[in-house]
C-alpha positions in Angstrom: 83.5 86.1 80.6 84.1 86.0 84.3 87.7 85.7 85.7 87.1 83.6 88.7 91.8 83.6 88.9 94.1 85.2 87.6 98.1 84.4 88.6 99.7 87.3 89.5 102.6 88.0 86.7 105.5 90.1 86.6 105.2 93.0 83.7 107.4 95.7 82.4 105.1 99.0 81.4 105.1 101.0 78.7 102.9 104.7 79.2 104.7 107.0 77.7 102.2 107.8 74.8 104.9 108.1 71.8 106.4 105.1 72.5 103.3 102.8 73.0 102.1 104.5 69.2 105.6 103.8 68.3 104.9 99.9 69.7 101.7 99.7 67.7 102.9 101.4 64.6 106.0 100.0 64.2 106.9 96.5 66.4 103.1 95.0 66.6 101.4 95.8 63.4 101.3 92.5 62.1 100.5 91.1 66.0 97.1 89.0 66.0 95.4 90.2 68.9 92.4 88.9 70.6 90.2 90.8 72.9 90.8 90.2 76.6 87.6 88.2 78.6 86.0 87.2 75.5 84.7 83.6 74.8 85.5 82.1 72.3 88.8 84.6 72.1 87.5 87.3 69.6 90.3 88.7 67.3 91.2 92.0 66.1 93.1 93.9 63.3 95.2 96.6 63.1 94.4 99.1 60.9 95.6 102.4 59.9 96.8 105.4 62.4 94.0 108.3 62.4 92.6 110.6 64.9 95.1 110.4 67.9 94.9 106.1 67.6 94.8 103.2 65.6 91.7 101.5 63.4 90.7 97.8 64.8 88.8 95.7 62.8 86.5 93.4 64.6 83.4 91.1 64.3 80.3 93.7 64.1 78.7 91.7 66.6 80.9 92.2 69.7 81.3 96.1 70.0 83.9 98.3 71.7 83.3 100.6 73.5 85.0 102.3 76.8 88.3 100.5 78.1 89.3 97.6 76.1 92.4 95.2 76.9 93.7 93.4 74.0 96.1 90.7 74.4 98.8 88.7 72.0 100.3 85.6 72.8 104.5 86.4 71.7 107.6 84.6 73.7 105.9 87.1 76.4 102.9 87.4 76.8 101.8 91.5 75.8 98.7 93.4 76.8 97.3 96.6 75.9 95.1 98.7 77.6 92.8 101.3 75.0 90.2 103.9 75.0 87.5 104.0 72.3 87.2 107.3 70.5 85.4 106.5 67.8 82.9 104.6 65.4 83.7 104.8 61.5 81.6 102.1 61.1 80.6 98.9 61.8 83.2 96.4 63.0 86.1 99.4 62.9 86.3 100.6 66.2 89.9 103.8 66.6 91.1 103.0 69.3 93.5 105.3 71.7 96.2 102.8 73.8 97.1 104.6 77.0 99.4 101.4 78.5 101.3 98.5 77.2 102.4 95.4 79.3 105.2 93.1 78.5 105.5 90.2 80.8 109.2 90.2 82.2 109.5 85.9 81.9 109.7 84.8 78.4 107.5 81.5 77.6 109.5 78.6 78.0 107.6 76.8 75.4 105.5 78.1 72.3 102.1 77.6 72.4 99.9 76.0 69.5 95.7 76.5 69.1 94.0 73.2 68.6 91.4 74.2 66.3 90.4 70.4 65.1 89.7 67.0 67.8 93.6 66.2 66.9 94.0 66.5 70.5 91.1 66.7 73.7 91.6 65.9 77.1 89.3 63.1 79.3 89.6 60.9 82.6 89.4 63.8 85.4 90.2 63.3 88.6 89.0 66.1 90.7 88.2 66.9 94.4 84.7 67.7 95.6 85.5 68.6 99.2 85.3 71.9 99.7 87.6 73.1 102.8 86.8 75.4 105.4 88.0 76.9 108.0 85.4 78.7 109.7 83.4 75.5 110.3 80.9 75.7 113.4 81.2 71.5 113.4 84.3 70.0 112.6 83.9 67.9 109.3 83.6 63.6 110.0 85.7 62.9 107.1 88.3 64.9 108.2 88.1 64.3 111.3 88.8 60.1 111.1 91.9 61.2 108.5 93.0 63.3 111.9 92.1 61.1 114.0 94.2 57.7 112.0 97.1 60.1 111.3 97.4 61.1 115.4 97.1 57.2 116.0 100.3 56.1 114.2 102.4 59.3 114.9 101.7 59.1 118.6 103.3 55.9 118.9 106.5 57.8 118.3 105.9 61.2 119.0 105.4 61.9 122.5 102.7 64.2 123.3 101.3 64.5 120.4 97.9 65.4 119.0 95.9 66.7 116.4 93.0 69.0 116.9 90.5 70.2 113.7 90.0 73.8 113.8 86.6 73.7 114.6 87.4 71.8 117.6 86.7 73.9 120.7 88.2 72.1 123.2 91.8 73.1 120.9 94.5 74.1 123.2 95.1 77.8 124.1 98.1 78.7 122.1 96.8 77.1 119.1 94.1 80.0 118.6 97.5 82.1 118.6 97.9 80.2 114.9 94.3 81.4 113.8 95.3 83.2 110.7 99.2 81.8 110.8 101.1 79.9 108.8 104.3 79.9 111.1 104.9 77.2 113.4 105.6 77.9 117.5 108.5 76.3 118.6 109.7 76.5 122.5 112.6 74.2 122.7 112.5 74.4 126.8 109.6 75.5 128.5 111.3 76.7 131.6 113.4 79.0 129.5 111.9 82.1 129.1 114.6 82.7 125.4 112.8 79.4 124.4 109.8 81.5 123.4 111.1 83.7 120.8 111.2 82.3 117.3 114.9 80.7 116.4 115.0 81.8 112.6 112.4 84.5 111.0 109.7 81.4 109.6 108.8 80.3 112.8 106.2 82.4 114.7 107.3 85.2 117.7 105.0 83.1 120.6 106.9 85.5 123.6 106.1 88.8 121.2 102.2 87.5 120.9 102.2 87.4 124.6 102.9 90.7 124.9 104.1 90.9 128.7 106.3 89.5 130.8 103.5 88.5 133.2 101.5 86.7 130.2 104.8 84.8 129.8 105.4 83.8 133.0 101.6 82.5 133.1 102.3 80.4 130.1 105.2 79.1 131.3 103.7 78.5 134.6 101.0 76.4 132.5 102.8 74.1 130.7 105.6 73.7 133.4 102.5 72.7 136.0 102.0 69.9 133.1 105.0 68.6 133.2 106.2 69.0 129.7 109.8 69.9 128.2 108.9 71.3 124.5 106.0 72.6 122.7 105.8 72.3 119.0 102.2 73.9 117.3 102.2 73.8 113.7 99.0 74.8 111.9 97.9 72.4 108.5 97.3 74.2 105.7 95.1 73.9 102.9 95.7 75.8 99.5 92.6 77.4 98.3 91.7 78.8 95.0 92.9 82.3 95.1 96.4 80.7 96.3 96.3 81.7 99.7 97.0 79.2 102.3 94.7 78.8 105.5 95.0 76.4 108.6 92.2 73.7 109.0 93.7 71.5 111.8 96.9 71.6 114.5 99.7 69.6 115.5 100.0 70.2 118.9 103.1 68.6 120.5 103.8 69.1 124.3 106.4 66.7 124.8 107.2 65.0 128.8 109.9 66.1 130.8 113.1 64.6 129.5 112.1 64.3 125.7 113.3 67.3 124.4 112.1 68.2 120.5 114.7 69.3 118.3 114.0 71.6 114.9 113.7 68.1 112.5 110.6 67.4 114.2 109.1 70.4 112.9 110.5 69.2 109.6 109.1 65.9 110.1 105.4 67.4 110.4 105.6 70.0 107.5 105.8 66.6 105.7 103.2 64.9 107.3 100.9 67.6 106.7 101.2 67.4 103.3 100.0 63.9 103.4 96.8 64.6 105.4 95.8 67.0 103.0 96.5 64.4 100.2 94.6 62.2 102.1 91.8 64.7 102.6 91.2 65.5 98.9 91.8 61.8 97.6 88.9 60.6 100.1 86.3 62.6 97.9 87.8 62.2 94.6 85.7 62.2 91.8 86.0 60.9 88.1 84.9 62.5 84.9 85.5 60.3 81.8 83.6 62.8 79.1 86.5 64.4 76.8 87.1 67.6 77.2 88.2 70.4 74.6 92.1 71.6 74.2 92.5 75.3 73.2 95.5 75.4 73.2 99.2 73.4 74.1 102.4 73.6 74.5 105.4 71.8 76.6 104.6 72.5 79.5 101.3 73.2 79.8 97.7 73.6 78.1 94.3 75.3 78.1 91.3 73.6 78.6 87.3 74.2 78.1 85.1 72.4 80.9 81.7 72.2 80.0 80.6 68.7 82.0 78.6 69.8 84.9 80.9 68.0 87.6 83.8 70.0 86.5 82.4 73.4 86.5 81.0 72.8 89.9 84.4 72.0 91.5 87.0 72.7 89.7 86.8 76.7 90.9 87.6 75.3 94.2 90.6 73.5 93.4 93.8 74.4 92.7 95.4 71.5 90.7 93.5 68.7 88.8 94.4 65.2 87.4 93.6 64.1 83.8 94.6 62.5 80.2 95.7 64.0 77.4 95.0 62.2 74.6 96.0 62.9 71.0 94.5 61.0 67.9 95.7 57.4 67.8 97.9 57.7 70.6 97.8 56.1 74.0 96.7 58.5 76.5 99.7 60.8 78.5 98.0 61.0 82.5 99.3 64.5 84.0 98.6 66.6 86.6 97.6 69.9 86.2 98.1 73.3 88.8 95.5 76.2 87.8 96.9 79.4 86.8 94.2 80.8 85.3 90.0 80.6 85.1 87.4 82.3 83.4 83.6 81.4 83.2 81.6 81.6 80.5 77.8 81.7 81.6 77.2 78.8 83.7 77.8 76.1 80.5 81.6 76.8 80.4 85.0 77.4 82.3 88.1 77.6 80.3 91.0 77.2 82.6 95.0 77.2 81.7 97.3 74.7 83.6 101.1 74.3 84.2 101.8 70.4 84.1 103.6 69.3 87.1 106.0 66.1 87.2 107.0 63.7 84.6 103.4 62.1 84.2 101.9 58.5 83.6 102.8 57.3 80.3 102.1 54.1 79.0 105.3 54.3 76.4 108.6 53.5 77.4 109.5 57.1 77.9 108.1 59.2 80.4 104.6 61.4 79.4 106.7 64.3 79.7 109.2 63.3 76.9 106.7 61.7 75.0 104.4 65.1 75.0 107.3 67.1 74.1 107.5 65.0 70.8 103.9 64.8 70.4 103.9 68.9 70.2 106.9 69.0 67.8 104.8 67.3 65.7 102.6 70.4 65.8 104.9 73.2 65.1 106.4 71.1 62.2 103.0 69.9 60.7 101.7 74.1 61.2 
């Protein structure tokens, strides 16, 4: 198994070495534990204490050797971190743990394995455009999205544009917001104070100048264009890893006499959002095949891709769209934000989602209720 993401989590450690033997002798001996990266999950058992560790009892097919992280699925979610020391014999592996992790958020659901079809997933709707933003040529699609979104705004917004960020015609202080996220905001050009940021989230424009003679050249600049406020506010895409990254610019220079005030900026954080909905929605594709569950729980669920669309662009993504369907129920529509993926080979890619929103549902109550009693089901019927 690959780990293609992995979301960051917050853990409480455990090294001392007679208190993680305590841990395993005492608190987790009856903990099923599965070994970490392995597909499907392999599970391990706790045997006796001997020679410095513990004895784990394993499938003799999938040997352990080296470092091995084992992981258990409680109301936190616990890993260990072990040495192998030793062979008995086949499928017993003494093992030595040298760390134990406790992640400080409790789950705010149980989980449940789906080991039948009771429940599977189908209906995908996924992005194919892959985003970048070191582009030599500035991508068509895009750029008739920019191009339709700079058409109505302008009707409103003086002095407003948007430039792709491959563009290179793109205004001078717009490279400034290369590898930004902030936004520059001079409320008054003529005034040199305008330049500095007026809170901490908005970039320092008069510190990236440097000097006082760069400054005055800028201001020179714009004044000579006869403008009153400058607004430049990168768009930013999401990508995989989390990270966000600018693939196009507002770039408001507003006339003399039409001052912008701070809800503009507001205003355009908005907007953004939409062009980027906009972006991914114009190559949407669809995947009907069902898909396997792993696991569920209230608010979220794993899942195992193995259609060929799927596996192709769902690394690149960072949220998906898709039905959950349980046996001879109507199908509960969600969308899906990837906290986790591993791949498995190129046939497979098991990814874990957090279900945003309340969800399509075609009951009277909302998907989100409806789910919630749909799992109860689970935990009463296991």
């Amino acid at each position: 198994m690959t780990s293609l993401l992995e979301k960051q989590r917050a853990w409480d450690y455990v090294r001392d070495p007679e208190k993680v033997a305590y841990l395993l002798r005492e608190k987790l001996s009856r903990v099923r534990f599965y070994i970490k990266h392995t597909d499907p999950p392999a599970e391990v058992y706790r045997g006796d204490e001997r020679e410095g560790g513990f004895e784990f009892h394993h499938a003799v097919d999938i040997p352990l050797k080296g470092k091995v992280t084992l992981y258990a699925t409680l109301k936190r979610q616990l890993e260990v971190d072990l040495d192998a020391i030793g062979s008995p014999e086949e499928g017993t592996t003494i093992l030595k743990a040298r760390e134990v992790r406790i992640g400080k958020t409790q789950r705010e659901f149980p989980r449940y394995n789906i080991t039948n079809d009771a429940i599977y997933a189908a209906n995908f709707q996924v992005s194919k455009n892959e985003i970048a933003v070191d582009n030599t040529r500035p991508q068509v699609a895009n750029k008739v999205i920019f191009s339709e979104f700079e058409k109505t705004l302008s009707r409103e917004i003086p002095g407003l544009h948007i430039f792709d960020y491959a563009t290179r015609e793109r205004p001078e202080e717009t490279r400034a917001l290369n590898k930004e996220t902030r936004t520059i905001y001079v409320r008054d050009i003529s005034d040199l104070e305008s330049y500095r940021p007026v809170d901490p989230e908005f970039f320092d424009y008069r510190a990236y100048l440097e000097d006082e003679a760069a400054l005055d050249r800028t201001r020179r600049r714009l004044q000579e264009n006869q403008y009153q406020s400058l607004i430049v506010m990168p768009i930013l895409y999401e990508m995989a890893d989390g990270s966000l990254a600018p693939i196009a610019f507002f770039h408001v220079a507003t006339p003399k006499g039409h001052p912008a005030g701070v809800e503009l900026v507001e205003r355009l954080k908005k907007v953004s959002e939409e062009i980027i909905d906009r972006i991914q929605d114009a190559s949407m594709i669809s995947v009907k095949d069902r898909q396997t569950v792993i696991d569920i729980s209230e608010g979220g669920v794993a899942l195992e891709l193995t259609h060929p669309d799927l596996i192709k662009y769902v690394p690149h993504r960072t949220t998906i769209t898709f039905d959950l369907i349980f046996k001879m129920q109507a199908p509960l529509r969600f969308r899906g934000t990837i906290c986790h993926m591993e791949q498995s080979g190129n046939d497979s890619l098991f990814v874990g989602l957090n279900l945003e929103g309340e969800g399509h549902s075609d009951f009277r109550t909302g998907a989100r209720e409806r789910l919630r009693s749909l799992v109860h089901l689970l935990s009463t019927s296991g």
